[in-house]
C-alpha positions as CSV (number, residue, x, y, z in Angstrom):
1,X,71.8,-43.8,171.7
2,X,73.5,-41.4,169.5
3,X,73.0,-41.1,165.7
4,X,76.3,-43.0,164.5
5,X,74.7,-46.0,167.0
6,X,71.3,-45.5,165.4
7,X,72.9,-45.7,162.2
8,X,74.9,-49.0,163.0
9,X,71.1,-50.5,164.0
10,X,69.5,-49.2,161.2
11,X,72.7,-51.2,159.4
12,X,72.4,-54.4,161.6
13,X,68.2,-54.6,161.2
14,X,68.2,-53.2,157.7
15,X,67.8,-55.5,154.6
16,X,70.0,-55.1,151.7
17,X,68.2,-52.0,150.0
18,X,68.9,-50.2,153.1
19,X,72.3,-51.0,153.0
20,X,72.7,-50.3,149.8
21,X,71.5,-47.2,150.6
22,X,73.3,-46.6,153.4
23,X,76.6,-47.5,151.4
24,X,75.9,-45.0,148.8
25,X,75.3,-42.3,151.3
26,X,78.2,-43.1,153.2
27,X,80.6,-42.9,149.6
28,X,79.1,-39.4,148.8
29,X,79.3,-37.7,152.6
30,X,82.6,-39.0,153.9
31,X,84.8,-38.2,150.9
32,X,83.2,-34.7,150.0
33,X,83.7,-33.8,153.5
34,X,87.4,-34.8,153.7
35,X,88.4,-33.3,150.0
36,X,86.2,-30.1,150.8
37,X,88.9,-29.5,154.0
38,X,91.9,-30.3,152.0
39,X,90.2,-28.2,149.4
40,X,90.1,-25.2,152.1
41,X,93.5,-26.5,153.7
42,X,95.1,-25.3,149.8
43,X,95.4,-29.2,148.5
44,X,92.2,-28.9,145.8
45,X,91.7,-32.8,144.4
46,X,88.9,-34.3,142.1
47,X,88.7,-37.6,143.9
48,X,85.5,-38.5,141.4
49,X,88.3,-38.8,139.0
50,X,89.5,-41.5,140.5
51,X,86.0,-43.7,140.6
52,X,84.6,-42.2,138.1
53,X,84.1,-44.3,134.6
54,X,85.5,-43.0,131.6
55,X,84.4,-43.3,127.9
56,X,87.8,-44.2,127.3
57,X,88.6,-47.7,127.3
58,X,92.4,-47.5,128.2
59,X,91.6,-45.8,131.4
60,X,90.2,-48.9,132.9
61,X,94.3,-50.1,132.9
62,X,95.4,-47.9,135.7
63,X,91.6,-48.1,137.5
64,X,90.0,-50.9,136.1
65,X,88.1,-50.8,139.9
66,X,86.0,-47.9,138.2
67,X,83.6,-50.4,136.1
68,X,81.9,-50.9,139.3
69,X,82.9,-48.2,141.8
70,X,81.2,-45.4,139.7
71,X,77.4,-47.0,140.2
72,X,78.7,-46.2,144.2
73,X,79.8,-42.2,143.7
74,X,77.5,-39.1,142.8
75,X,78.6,-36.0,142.0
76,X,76.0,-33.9,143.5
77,X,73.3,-34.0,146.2
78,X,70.1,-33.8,144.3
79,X,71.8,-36.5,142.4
80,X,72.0,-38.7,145.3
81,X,68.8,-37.9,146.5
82,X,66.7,-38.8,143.7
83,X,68.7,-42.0,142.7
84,X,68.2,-42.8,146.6
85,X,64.3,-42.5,146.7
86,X,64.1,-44.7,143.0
87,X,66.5,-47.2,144.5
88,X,64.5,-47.2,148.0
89,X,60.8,-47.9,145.3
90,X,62.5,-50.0,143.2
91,X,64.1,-52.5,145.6
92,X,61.4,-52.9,147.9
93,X,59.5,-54.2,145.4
94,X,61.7,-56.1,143.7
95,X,62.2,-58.0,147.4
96,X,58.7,-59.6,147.0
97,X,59.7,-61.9,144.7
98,X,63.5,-62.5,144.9
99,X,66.6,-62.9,147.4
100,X,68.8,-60.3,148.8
101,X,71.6,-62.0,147.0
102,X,69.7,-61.8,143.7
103,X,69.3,-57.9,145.0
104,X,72.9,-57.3,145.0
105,X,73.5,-59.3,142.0
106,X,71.6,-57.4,139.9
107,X,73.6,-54.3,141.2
108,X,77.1,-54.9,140.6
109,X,76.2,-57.0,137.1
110,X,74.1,-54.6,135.6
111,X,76.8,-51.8,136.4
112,X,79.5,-53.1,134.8
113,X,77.0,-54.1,131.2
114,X,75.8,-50.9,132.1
115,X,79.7,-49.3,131.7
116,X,80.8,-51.3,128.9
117,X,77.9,-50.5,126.8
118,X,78.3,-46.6,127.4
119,X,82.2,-46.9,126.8
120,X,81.5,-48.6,123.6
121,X,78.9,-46.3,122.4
122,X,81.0,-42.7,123.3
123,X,84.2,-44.7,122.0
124,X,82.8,-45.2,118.4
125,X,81.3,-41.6,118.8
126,X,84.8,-40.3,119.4
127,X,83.5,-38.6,122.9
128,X,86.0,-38.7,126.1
129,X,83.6,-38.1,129.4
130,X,83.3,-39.4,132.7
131,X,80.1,-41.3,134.4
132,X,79.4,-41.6,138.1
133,X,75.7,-42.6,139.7
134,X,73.7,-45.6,140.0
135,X,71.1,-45.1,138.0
136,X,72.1,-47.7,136.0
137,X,71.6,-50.6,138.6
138,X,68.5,-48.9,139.9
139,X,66.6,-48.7,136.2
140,X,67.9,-52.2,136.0
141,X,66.1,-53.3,139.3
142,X,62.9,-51.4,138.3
143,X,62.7,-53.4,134.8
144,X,63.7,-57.0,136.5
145,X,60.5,-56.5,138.4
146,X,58.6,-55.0,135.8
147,X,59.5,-58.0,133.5
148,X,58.4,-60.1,136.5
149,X,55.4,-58.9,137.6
150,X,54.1,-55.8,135.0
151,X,50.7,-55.5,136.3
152,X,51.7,-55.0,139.9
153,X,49.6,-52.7,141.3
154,X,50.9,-49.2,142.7
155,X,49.3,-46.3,144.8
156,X,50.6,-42.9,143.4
157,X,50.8,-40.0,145.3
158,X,48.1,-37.7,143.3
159,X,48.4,-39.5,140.3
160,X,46.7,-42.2,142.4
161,X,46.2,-45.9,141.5
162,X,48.5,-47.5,138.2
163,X,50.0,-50.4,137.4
164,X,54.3,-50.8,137.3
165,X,54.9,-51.3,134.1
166,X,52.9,-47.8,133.6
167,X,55.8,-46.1,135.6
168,X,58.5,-48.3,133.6
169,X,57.7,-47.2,130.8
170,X,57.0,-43.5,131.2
171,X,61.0,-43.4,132.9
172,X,62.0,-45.3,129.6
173,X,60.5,-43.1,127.3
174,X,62.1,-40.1,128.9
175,X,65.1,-41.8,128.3
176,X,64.7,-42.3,124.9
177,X,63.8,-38.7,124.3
178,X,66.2,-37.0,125.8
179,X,68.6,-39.4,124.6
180,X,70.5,-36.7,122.2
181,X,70.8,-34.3,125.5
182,X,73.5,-32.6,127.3
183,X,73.5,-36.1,129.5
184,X,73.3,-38.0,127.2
185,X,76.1,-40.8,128.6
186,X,73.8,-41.2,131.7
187,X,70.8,-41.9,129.5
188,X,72.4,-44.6,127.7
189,X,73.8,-46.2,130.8
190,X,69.8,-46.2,132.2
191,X,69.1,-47.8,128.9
192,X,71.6,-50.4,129.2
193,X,70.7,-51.5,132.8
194,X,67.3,-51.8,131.8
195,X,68.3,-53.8,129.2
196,X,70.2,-56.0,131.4
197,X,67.3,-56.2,134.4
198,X,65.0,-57.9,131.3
199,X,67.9,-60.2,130.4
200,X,67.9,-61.1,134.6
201,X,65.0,-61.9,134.3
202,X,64.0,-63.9,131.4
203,X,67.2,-66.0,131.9
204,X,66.2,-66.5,135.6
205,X,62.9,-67.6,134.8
206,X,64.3,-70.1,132.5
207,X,66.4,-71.5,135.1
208,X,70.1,-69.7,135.2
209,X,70.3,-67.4,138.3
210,X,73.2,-64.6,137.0
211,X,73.7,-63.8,140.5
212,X,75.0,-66.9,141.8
213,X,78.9,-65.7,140.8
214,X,78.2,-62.5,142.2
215,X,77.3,-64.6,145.4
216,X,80.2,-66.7,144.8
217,X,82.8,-63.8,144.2
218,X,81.8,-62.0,147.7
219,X,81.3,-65.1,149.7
220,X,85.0,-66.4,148.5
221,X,86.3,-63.2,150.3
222,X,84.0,-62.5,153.2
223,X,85.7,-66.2,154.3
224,X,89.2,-64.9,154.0
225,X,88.4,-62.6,156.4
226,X,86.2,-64.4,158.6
227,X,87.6,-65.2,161.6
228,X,88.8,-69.3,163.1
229,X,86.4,-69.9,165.5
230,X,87.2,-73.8,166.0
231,X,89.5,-73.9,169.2
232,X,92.7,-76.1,169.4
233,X,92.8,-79.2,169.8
234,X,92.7,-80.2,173.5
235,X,93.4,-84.0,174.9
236,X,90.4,-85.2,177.4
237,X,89.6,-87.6,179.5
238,X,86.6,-89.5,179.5
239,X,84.2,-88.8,183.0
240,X,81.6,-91.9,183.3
241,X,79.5,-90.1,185.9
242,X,76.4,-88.0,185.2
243,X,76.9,-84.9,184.5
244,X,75.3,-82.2,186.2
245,X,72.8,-79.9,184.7
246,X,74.0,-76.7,184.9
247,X,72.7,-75.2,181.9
248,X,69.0,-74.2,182.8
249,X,69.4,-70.7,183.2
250,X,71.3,-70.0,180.5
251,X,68.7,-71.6,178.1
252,X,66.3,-69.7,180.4
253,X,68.0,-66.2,180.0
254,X,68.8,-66.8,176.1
255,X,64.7,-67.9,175.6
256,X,63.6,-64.3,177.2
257,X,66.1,-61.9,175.0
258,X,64.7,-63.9,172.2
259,X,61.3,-63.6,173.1
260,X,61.9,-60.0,173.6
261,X,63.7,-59.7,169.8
262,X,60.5,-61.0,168.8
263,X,58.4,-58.9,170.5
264,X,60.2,-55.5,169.2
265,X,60.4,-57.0,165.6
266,X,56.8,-57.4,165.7
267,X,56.6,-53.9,167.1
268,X,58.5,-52.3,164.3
269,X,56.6,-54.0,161.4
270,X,53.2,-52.9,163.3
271,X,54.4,-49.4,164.3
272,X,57.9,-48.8,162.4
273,X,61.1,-48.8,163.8
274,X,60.2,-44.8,165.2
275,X,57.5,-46.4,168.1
276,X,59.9,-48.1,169.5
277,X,61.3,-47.0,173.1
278,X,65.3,-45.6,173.8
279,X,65.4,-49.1,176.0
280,X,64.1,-50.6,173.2
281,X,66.6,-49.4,171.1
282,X,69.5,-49.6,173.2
283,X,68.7,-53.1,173.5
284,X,68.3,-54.1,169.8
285,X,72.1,-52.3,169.1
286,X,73.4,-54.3,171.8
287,X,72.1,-57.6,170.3
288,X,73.1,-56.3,166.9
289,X,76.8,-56.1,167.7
């Protein structure tokens, strides 16, 4: 099993933080690597410009996708990486208590209040910039299920045991501080989606799930796409014998690759998904597919 097939498991398996992830990743490697050769090929183009958010509102008229496509583009690796590891913290525990469809929900919403609220603030300051990262949905995440659970309870490496809301509120306060910095566009979009993630919450907990449209909006197009599977209709005639069984060992065969799903899913969340075998592997992508 190559890596591109280990990567299409990891896809299958994963939840929806690892896809999110894994979406993320894929937005940053595959265009750099195709504008760095038509960079060296003499055709130099900004592609961030064209996902990028802009400060200026009448920008959104000839890419009005960028509200949401710039919390999917980074501009460089270290930014990636570090937004990566927060979003990989900050989603896992925010999957304790809520759905994946919540998950996602959260994202795209809190992206675009995210990018209106920095658009409005640089417009009345008279400042024309551009925004890309997803810092703002990850900050959002982190203070959903900080507002949700606060005192969750969190092993630190060296800084050892602390509660959530401690880690919260130290990122917020950077925030704050180093509000009037260089970045200061990115600091106001974290501030915004953590804004939102505490309005998630409190209106969820009061009985309105924001992430139901969001659920609403995808499904509406992932069944335009998905394929008929009811078959024609065929005229039949009715057969009063007894029909012959014929379908044991199919039920037979399809009750052992189960078993053996079950068997490797409980090996991965005893052992991680690294124990397992090549067979093993081999035999979860071909399920997968």
């Amino acid at each position: 099993m190559n890596i591109i097939d280990d990567l299409k498991l990891q896809y299958n398996i994963g939840g929806i933080v690892t896809k999110l992830i894994l979406w993320n990743v894929a937005l940053f490697v595959f265009p750099w690597l195709f504008f760095a050769l038509l960079s060296l090929l003499g055709f130099p183009i900004d592609y961030l410009q064209f996902v990028s958010l802009s400060s200026n509102p009448a920008h959104l008229l000839w890419k009005p996708w960028s509200l949401l496509s710039y919390a999917f583009f980074h501009s460089g690796i270290m930014h990636i990486v570090f937004n990566m590891i927060v979003l990989n913290f900050s989603g896992r525990l925010f999957m304790t208590y809520f759905t994946a469809k919540q998950l996602l929900g959260l994202y795209v919403l809190s992206a675009i209040f995210a990018g209106i609220c920095y658009m409005l603030v640089f417009y009345v300051l008279n400042i024309n910039a551009p925004i890309v990262g997803a810092s703002a949905a990850i900050m959002a995440i982190l203070v959903a299920t900080t507002t949700y659970h606060p005192l969750m309870d969190l092993r630190l490496l060296i800084i050892g045991n602390v509660k959530l809301w401690h880690v919260t509120a130290v990122i917020i306060f950077i925030d704050l501080v180093q509000l009037r910095s260089e970045n200061m566009g990115g600091h106001i979009s974290h501030l915004s989606g953590a804004l939102f993630g505490f309005i998630f919450i409190k209106l969820l907990q009061n009985g309105t799930d924001l992430s139901r449209g969001v659920s609403r909006f995808f499904g509406f197009f992932a069944n335009l796409f998905q394929k008929n599977k009811t078959t024609p209709f065929k005229k039949v005639h009715k057969n009063y014998t007894k029909p012959v069984e014929k379908s044991i060992p199919k039920i037979i065969t399809k009750d052992k690759s189960q078993q053996q799903i079950d068997e490797i899913l409980d090996k991965i969340s005893q052992s991680g998904y690294d124990s397992l075998t090549k067979e093993e592997k081999e035999f979860l992508f071909k399920v997968g597919k």
